[in-house]
N, C-alpha and C positions, 0 to 999 in steps of 0.2 A: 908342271907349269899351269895346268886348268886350273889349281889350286888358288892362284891370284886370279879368278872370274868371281868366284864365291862371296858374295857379300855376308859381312856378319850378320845382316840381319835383314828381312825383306818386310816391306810394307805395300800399302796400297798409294801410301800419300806422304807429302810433311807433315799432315794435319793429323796423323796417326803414331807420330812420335813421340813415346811416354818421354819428356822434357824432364824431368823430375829423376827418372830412371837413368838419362845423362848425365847430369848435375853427380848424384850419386855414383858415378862410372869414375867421378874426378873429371870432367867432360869440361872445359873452357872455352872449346872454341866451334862451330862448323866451320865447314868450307862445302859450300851448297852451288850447284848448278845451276845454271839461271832455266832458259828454255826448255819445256817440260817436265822440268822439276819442279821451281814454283811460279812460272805461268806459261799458258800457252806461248808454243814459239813466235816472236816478234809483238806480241802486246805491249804498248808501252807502260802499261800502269801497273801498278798493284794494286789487286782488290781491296778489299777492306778486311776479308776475312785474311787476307795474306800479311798485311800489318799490323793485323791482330797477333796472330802466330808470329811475327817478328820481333813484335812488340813482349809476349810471353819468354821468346827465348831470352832477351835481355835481362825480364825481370826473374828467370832461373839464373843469371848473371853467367851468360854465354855470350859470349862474339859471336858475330857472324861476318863473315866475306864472298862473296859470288867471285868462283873461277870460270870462268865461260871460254870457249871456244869460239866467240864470234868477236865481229868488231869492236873496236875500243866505241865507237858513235853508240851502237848496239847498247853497248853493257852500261856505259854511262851514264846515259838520259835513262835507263831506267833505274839504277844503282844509287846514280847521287842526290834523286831527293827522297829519297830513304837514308840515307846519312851511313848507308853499308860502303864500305870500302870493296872493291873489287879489283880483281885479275883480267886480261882482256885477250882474245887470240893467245890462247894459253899452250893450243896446241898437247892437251891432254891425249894420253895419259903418260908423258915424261916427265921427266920429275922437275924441273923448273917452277912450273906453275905451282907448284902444290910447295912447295921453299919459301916461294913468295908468300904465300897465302899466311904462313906461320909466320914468315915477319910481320905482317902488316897482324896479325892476331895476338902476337908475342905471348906465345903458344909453341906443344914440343908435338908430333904425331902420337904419342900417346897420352895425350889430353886435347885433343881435338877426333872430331869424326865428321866424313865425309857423304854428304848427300847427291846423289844423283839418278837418273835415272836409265844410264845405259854403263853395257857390262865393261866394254871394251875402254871408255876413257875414262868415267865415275871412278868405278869400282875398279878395275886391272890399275889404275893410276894410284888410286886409295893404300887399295893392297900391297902395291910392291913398297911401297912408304911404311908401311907399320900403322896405318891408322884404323880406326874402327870404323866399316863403311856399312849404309845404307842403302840400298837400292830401291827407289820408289819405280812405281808402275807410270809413263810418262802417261801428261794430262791430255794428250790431243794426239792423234793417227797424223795431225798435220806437222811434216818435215822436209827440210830440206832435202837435195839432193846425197850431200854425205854424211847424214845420218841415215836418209835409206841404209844407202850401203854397208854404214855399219851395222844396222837392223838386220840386214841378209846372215851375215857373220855372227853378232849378236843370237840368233833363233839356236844356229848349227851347235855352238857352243852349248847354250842352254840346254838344249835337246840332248848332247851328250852328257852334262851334269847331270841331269835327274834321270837320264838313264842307269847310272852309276850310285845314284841313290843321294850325291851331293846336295841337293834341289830340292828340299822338303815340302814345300808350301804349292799351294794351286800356280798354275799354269798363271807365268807372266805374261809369256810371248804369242 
């Protein structure tokens, strides 16, 4: 079962994404976490550098959809004027959210991959699907209440993967 915590691939960032290396994978689609994956928790905007990078995945001729775990208000007003389609109170990592995410991508789990930055809903959600998941390093120490707690769970888990030798890369947690 730890086995679905393992992300395919670890990074520091989205902006560390060889894009190109997807494209080549047959990749068509993300399904990207919104808070602390590409901006801090509750920001309303996107940066410039972040529309850039949204802008680039297009023009590798990738979708993109934000499944989020927060309010529909939340994901909205940031989501819709970037012209991304999102998922809202997704309740990751069950697989509802991530069904939808492919419809609205029309897109299969093995031509799509999944971005996020925590083990428990990103990735364990990713994984039990069959998709190709990424795990970025979250942008900010600042979070809500239940993502603390998934943070606590999150470390114990890690800590047992690279103990075991799973966990190749520097210390995320």
């Amino acid at each position: 079962m730890l086995d679905k915590f393992i992300p395919s691939l670890h990074l520091h960032s989205i902006f560390d994404i060889d894009l190109t290396a997807l494209r080549n994978r047959g990749i068509k689609g993300v399904i990207t976490n919104l808070d602390n994956t590409l901006v801090v928790q509750d920001s309303p905007d996107a940066p410039e550098k972040l529309r850039s990078w949204l802008q680039d995945v297009r023009d590798h001729g990738m979708k993109v959809v934000i499944v989020s775990n927060n309010r529909k208000t939340r994901v909205s007003e940031f989501a819709r004027p970037l012209g991304i389609p999102f998922v809202y109170e997704a309740r990751k990592p069950w697989g509802q959210p991530f069904h939808r995410a492919l419809r609205l991508l029309h897109t299969t789990s093995r031509d799509t991959v999944v971005v996020g930055d925590q083990l428990l809903t990103d990735i364990y959600g990713g994984n039990r699907f069959g998709f190709y998941t990424i795990w970025v390093d979250p942008i900010s120490d600042y979070e809500g209440l239940p993502t603390k707690i998934n943070r606590f769970f999150e470390r114990i888990i890690y800590k047992s993967l690279k103990k075991r030798g799973f966990m190749q890369w520097d210390d995320h947690l």
